[in-house]
C-alpha positions in Angstrom: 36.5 32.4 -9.2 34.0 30.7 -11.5 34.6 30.6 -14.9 32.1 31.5 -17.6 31.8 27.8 -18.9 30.9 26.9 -15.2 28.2 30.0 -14.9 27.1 29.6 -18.8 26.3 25.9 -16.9 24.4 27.1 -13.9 22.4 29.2 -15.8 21.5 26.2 -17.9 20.5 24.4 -15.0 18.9 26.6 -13.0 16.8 27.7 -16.3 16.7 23.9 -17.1 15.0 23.1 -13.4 12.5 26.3 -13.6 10.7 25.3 -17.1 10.2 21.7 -15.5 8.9 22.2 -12.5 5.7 20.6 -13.6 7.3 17.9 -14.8 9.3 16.9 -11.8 5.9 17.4 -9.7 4.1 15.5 -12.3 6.6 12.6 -12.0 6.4 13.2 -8.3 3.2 13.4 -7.7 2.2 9.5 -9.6 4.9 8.0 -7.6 3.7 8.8 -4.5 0.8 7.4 -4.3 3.0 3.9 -4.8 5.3 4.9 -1.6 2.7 7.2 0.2 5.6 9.7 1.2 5.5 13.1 0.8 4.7 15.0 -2.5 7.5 17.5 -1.7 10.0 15.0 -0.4 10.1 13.4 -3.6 9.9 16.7 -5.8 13.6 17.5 -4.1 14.8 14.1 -5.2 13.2 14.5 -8.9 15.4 17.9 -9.3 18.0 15.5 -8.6 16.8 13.2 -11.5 15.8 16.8 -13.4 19.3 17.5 -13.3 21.0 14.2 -14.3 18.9 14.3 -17.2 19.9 17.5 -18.4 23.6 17.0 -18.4 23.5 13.7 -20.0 21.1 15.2 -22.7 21.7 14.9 -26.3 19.6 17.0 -28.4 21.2 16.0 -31.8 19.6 12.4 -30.9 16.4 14.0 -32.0 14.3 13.3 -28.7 12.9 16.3 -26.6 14.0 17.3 -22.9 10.9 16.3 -21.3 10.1 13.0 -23.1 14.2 11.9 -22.4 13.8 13.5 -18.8 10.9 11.7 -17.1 12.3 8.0 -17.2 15.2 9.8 -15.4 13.4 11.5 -12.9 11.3 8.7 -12.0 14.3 6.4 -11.8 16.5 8.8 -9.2 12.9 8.8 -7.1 12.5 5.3 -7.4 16.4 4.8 -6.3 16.7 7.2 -3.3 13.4 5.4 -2.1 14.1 2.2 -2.4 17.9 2.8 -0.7 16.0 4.5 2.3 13.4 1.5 2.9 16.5 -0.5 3.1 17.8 1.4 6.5 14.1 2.5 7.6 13.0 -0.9 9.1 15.6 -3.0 11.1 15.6 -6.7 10.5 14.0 -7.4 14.4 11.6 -4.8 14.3 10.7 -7.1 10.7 10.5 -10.1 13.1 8.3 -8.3 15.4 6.0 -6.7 12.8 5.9 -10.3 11.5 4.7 -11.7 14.6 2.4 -8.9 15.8 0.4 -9.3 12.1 0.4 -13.0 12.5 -1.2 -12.3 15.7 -3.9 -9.9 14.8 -4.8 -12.2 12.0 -5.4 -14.9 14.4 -7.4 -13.2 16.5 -9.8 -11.7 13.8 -10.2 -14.9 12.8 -11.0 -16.5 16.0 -13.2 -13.4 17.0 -14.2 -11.8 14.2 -13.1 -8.5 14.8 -10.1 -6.7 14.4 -8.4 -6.7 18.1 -7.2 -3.6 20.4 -3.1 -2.7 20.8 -3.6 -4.4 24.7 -5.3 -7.9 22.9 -2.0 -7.8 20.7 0.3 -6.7 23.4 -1.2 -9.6 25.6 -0.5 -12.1 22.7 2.9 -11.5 21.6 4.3 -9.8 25.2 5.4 -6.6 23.3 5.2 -3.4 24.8 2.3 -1.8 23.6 4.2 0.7 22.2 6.6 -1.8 20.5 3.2 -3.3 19.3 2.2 0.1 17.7 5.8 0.6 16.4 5.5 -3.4 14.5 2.5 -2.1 13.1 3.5 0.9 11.7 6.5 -0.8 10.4 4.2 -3.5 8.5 2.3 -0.9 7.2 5.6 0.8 5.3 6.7 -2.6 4.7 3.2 -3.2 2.8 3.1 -0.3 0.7 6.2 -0.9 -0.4 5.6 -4.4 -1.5 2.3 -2.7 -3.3 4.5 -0.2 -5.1 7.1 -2.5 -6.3 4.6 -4.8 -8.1 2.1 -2.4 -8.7 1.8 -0.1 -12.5 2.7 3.0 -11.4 2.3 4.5 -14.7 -0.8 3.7 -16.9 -0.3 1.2 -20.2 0.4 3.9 -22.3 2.5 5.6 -20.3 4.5 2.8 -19.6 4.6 1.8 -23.2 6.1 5.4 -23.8 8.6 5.3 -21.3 10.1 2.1 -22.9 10.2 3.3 -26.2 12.1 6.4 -25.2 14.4 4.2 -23.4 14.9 1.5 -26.3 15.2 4.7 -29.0 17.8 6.7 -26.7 19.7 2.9 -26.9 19.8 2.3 -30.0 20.4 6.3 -31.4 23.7 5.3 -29.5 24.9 2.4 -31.4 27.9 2.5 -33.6 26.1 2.5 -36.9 26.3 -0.9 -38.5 25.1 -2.5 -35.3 22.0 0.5 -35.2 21.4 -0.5 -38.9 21.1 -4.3 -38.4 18.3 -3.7 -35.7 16.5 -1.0 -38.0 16.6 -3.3 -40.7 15.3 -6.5 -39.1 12.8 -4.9 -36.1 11.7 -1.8 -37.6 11.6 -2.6 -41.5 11.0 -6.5 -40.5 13.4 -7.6 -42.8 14.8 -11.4 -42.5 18.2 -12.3 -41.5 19.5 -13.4 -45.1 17.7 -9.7 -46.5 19.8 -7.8 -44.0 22.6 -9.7 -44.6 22.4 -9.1 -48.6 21.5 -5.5 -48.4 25.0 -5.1 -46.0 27.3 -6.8 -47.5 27.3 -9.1 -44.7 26.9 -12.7 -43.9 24.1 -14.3 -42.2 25.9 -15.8 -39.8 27.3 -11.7 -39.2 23.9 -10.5 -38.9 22.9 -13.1 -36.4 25.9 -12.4 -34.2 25.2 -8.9 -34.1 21.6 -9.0 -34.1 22.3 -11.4 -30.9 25.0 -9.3 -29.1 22.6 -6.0 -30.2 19.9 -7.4 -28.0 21.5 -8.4 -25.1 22.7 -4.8 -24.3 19.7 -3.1 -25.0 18.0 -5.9 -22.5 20.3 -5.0 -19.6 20.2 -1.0 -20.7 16.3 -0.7 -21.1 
C-alpha cells in the first residue's frame, strides 16, 4: 500500500515534471545540436535530471526551481551521453574509422576530390560496407569531439549557470567558513580586515579562505 508521504511525493513530482516541460525541452533542445541525437531522446533523460533536481531542492536557500534545475538537467544529459559514446564505437572499428579517414584525406589530396566508398574500399581492403560503417563511426566520433570543446551555452548563459552553482555552494557552508568568503570576494575585504571583524587570526582566515576554495573548485 502507498503511504500518503510517498503519494504527497508523486504528486509533487509528477506536478513538478508537468510545469517544466519547457524547461527540460529547452535544455534539451541546445544540447542537441552539440551531440546531434534526438530532441526526444534527450528530453527523457532531462526528466531524469528534472527530477534529481527537485528532490535535492532547497527552497529556504533562496534560489528558484528553474534557475537551480537547469545545471542539473543539463548535467544528467550530458552524463548519460557521454557514458553511451563510451560503448557506441568499439576500439577496432576506431582503428578502422582511423584508417578509412586517413585514406580519404589522401586521396582528396592527391586528386582533388573527395573519393567514392569502392576508391576507399580499394585503399584500405575494407568491405565496403565496413568502409561505410568507419565512416559513420568517424562522423559520431567527430561530433562528439565538437561538443565536448565546443560553448554549448552562450557567455551569459554560461556565466549564469556558474553563478547558480558557486551560490548553491557556498549557501551550504557552515557559517563562519560562508562568512570568510562573503567578506573577502563579495565585500572585497583584505585578509587582516576579515580577520579583525571575526575575531580571527590572519593566519585563520587564510586557512579557511584556502580550504574554502578548494571545495568549491572541485563542487563548481
Amino acid at each position: 500500500m502507498i503511504s500518503d508521504k510517498e503519494r504527497r511525493d508523486s504528486e509533487y513530482l509528477e506536478k513538478i515534471t508537468r510545469e517544466h516541460t519547457g524547461l527540460v525541452k529547452s535544455v534539451a533542445l541546445r544540447l542537441s545540436r552539440g551531440y546531434g541525437e534526438e530532441l526526444e531522446d534527450l528530453m527523457q533523460i532531462g526528466y531524469i535530471g528534472l527530477i534529481k533536481a527537485a528532490r535535492r531542492f532547497e527552497p529556504e536557500r533562496g534560489l528558484q526551481f528553474s534557475t537551480y534545475a537547469v545545471p542539473v538537467i543539463a548535467g544528467e544529459i550530458r552524463s548519460q551521453l557521454r557514458d553511451q559514446g563510451a560503448v557506441k564505437v568499439s576500439r577496432s572499428l576506431k582503428t578502422d574509422a582511423a584508417a578509412v579517414k586517413k585514406a580519404e584525406n589522401d586521396f582528396i589530396t592527391i586528386h582533388g576530390i573527395s573519393p567514392r566508398l569502392s576508391d576507399l574500399s580499394q585503399m584500405t581492403g575494407f568491405t565496403a560496407e565496413r568502409v561505410a560503417e568507419a565512416l559513420t563511426a568517424a562522423d559520431a566520433m567527430r561530433n562528439m569531439e565538437d561538443y565536448e570543446t565546443a560553448d554549448i551555452w552562450t557567455d551569459n548563459e554560461e556565466k549564469n549557470i556558474t553563478e547558480i552553482d558557486l551560490k548553491t555552494s557556498i549557501a551550504g557552508l557552515p557559517e563562519r567558513e560562508r562568512r570568510v568568503i562573503l567578506l573577502r570576494y563579495y565585500k572585497d575585504l583584505t585578509q587582516h580586515q576579515v580577520a579583525k571583524i571575526m575575531g580571527l587570526s590572519q593566519a585563520q582566515v587564510c586557512r579557511i579562505e584556502k580550504s574554502v576554495l578548494k571545495e568549491l573548485a572541485e563542487k563548481v
